[in-house]
C-alpha positions in Angstrom: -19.8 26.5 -12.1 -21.9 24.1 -10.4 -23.1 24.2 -7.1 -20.3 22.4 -4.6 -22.6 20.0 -3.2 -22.7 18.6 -7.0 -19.3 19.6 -8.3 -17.2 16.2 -7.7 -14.3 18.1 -8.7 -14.0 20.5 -5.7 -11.7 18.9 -3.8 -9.7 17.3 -6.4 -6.7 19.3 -5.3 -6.9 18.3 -2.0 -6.9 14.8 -3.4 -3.4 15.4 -5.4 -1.9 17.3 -2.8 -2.9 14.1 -0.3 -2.1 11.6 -2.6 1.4 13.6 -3.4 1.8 13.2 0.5 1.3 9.4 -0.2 4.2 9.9 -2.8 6.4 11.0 -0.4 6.1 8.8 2.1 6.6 5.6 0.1 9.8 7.0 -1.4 11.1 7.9 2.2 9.7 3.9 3.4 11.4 2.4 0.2 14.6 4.2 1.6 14.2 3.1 5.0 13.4 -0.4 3.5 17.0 -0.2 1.9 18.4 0.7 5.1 16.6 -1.5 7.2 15.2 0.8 9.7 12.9 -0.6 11.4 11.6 2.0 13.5 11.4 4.5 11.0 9.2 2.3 9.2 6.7 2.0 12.1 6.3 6.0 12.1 5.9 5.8 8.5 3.4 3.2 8.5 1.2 5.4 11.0 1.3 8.5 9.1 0.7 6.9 5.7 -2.3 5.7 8.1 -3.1 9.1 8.2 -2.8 10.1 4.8 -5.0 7.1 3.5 -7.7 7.7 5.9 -7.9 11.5 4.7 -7.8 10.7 1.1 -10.8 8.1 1.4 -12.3 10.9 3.3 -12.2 13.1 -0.3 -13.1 10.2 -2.2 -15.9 9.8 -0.7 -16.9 13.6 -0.9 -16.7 13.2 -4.4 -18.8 10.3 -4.4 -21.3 12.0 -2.4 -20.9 15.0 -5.3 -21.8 12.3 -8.0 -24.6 11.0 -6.2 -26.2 14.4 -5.3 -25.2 15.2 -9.5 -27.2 12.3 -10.2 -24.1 10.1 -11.4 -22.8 6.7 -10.2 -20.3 7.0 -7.7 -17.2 5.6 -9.3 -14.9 6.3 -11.7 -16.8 5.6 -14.5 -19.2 7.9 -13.3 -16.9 10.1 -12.5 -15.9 10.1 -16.5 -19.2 11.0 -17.2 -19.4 13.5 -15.6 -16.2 14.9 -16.9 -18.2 15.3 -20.2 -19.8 18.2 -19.0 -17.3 19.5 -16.7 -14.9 22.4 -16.9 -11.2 21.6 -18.6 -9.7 22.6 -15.4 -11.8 19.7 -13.9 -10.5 17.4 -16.4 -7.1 17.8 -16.0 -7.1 17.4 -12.5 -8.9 14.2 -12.5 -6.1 13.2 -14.9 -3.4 14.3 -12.7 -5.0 12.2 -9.6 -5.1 9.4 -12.1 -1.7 9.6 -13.0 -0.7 9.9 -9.5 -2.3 7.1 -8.2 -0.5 4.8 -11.4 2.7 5.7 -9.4 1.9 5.8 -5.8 0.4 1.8 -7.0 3.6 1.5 -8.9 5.9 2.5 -5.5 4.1 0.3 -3.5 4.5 -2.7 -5.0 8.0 -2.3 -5.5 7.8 -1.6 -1.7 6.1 -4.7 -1.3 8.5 -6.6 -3.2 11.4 -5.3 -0.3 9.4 -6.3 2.5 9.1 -9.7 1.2 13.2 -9.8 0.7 13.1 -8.5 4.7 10.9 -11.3 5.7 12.5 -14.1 3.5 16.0 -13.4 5.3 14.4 -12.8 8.6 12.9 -16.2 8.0 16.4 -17.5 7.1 18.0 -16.3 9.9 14.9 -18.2 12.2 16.0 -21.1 10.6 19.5 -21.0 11.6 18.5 -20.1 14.9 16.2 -23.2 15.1 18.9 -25.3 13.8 17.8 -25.6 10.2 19.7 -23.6 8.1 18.1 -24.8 4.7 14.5 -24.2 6.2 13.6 -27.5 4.5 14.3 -31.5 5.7 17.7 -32.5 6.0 18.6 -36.1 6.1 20.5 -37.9 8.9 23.7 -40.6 8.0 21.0 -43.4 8.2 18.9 -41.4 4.8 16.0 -40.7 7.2 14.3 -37.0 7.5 15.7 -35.0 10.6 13.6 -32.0 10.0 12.3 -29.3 12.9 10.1 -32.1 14.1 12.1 -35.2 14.2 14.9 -32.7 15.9 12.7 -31.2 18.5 11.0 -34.3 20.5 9.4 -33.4 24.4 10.0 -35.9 27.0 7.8 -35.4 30.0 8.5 -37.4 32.7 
């Protein structure tokens, strides 16, 4: 086996066992997103915080490995050197790969729930602002009574 300051595959299982962490932690947000609980999402959001910030820690360890091995730091040079490296190697990198397709995948279904939250939250604003349709509404003489034509200052 190589020498660890060259082996870019040392801490591969720190990576998956990080990135698994990741995992979690968007399936328990997308189920606080369902259940709109909004502090549960703030602690969430700090120790996935927590978790990214360690993972780009390892990535960059491994990027380090690469360029002490002589190899481009990123994934394609990261491929190379899989050429040469053990099968056990191999198959790690392709579990982290897999892995990171479906923390990506979990996110952006996340995503696409915050947006929902926001767009009724923005809904409910406009009813609150006397708007309901967010948009122009037209007064019995055809003109625009929008947020600005209903909200004029007088100072006196």
């Amino acid at each position: 086996m190589q020498n660890s300051g060259k082996n870019p595959a040392i801490n591969l299982g720190e990576e998956i066992k990080e990135g698994n962490a990741l995992l979690q932690l968007l399936k328990e947000e997308q189920a606080v997103l369902i259940n709109a609980d909004v502090e549960a999402l703030a602690r969430l959001a700090e120790e996935k915080n927590k978790v990214v910030v360690r993972m780009t820690e390892l990535a960059q360890r491994r990027h380090r490995s690469l360029t002490a091995a002589g190899i481009e730091a990123s994934e394609a040079g990261m491929k190379t050197w899989l050429k040469t490296a053990p099968p056990t190697a191999v198959q790690a990198w392709n579990a982290l790969l897999e892995l990171a397709k479906e923390v990506k995948e979990l996110n952006r279904v996340n995503g696409l729930l915050i947006g929902k939250h926001m767009a009724r939250a923005q809904t409910a604003l406009n009813v609150l602002q006397g708007n309901p349709q967010g948009g122009n509404m037209y007064g019995p003489n055809g003109q625009s009574t929008g947020q600005a034509a209903s909200r004029k200052l007088v100072v006196g």
